[in-house]
N, C-alpha and C positions, 0 to 999 in steps of 0.2 A: 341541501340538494347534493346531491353524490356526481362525483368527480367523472366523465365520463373520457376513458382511454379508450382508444381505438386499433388494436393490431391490424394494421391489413397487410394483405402481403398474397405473391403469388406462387404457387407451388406447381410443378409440372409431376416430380415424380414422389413428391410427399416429404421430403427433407425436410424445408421451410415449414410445410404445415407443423411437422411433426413439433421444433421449435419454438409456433406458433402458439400450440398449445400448453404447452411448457410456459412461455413467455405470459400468457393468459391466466395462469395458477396463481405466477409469481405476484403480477398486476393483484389480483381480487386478492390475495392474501393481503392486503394494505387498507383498513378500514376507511370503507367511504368512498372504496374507488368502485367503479362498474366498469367491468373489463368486457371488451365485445370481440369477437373474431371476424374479421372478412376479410372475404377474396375482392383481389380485382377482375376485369372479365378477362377471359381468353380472347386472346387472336387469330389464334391458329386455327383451324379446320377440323372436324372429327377424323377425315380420313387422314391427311397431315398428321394428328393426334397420334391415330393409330400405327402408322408409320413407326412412329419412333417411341411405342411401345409404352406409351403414358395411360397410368391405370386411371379411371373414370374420377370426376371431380367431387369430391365431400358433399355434405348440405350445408356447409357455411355460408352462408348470404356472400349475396353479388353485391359490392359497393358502389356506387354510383360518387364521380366527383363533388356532388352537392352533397351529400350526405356528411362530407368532411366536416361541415361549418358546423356540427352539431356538437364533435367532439372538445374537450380542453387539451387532451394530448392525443399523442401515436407515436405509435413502436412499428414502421414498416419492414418491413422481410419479403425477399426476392432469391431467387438463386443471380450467379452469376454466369456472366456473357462477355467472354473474349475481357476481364478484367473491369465490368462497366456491368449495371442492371440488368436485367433481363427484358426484354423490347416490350412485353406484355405489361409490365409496370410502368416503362417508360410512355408506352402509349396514355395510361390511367392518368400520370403526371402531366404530360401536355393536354389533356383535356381538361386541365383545372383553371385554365382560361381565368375563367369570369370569377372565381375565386381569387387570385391573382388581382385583376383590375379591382374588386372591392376591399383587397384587403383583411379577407376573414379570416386568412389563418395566421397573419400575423400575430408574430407573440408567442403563441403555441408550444409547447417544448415536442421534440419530437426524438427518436430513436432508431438506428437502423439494426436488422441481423438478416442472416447471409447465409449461402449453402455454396460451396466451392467444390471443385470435380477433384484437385491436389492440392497438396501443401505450397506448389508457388503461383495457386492461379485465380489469386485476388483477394486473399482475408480482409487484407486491408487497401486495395487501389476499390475494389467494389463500393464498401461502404465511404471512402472517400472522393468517389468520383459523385457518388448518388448525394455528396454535402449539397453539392449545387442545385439541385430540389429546393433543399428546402430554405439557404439562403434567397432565391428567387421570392417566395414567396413571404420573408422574414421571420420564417419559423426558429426558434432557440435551438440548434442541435443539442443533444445531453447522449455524449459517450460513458461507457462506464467507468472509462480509465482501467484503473487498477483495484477498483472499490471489491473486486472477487477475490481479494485477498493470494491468497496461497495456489489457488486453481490457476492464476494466470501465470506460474510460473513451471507449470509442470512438464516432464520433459520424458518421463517413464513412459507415456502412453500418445499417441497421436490426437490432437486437439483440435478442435477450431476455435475462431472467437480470435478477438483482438480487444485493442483497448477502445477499438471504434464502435466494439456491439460483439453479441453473441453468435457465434458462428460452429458449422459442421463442414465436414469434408464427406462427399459421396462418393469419390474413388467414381467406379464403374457405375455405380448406380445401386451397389447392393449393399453397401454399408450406409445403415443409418445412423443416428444421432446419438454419443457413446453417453453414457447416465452421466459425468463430470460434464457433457456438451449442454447437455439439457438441465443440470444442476447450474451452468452459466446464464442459462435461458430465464431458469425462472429466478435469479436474481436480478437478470437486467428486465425482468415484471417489474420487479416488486420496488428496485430502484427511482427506475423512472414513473411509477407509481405514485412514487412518494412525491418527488419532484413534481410533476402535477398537484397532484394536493396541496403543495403549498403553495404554489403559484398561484391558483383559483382560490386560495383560502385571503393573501394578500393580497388579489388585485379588489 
């Protein structure tokens, strides 16, 4: 039976997506995993939407809380908010309730990546604030450390990502995800890919 990862995450102006699917390559590059993509819902409003000038949402399926129990792992991804997730995830996460009281994601290995507006506005308080997720529900966190080798030390080019998870910086809103950002992306796939696989291979 094949390993199923679950990336969810949510994206307002496509960063995280962009990531996402990066992150998704890396994942199914790992024999035996099945890697999925989802969104969580919006909160916000069309008009709200439109306001603040957010292009229309993908066709990657809507995740529903219950849909979690299915998974063996996740790799979530959010932009950040004042140094903390972004309320649209945060919302997704408080309605795991019943999830929570039964204990189904316990055990689980899980993964965070990130989209940040500059260089000091959360690479690492974001994914560190969002631990408490998933110790809540006694999920395994699995950061990638330093397993990206040489990429995590570079300094010629502007980067995101931390040793917490794979990360970009969006500046204004017009720079996306540089190919070393997304070459980070689809290692911490294929990583925590692995990581799953052997987890469900031993239990």
């Amino acid at each position: 039976m094949a390993t199923k990862l679950y990336i969810v995450y949510y994206s307002m102006y496509g960063h995280v997506e962009k990531l996402a699917e990066e992150i998704k390559k890396g994942a199914a590059s790992v024999e035996g995993v099945e890697a999925k993509l989802c969104q969580v819902p919006e909160t916000l409003s069309d008009e709200i939407l439109g306001k603040m000038s957010a292009p229309p949402k993908s066709d990657v399926p809507i995740i529903t809380p219950h849909d979690l129990a299915e998974a063996d792992g996740f790799i979530f991804g959010f932009p950040t908010r004042f140094g903390m997730m972004s309320a649209q995830f945060k919302a997704f996460m408080d309605a795991t309730g019943g999830l929570w009281r039964t204990q189904q994601l316990a055990g689980k290995p899980a993964g965070i990546f990130y989209s940040t507006g500059s260089q000091g506005g959360g690479q690492e308080t974001t994914p560190l604030t969002a631990i408490t997720q998933l110790v809540h529900h006694g999920m395994i966190f699995v950061p990638i450390g330093y397993s990206f080798g040489a990429g995590m030390f570079e300094m010629e080019q502007v980067k995101g990502g931390s040793p917490y998870g794979a990360g970009t910086y969006a500046g204004d809103g017009t720079r996306m995800p540089s190919e070393l950002e997304l070459a980070q992306a689809f290692h911490q796939g294929k990583y925590i890919a692995g990581i799953t696989k052997k987890l469900k291979t031993a239990a």
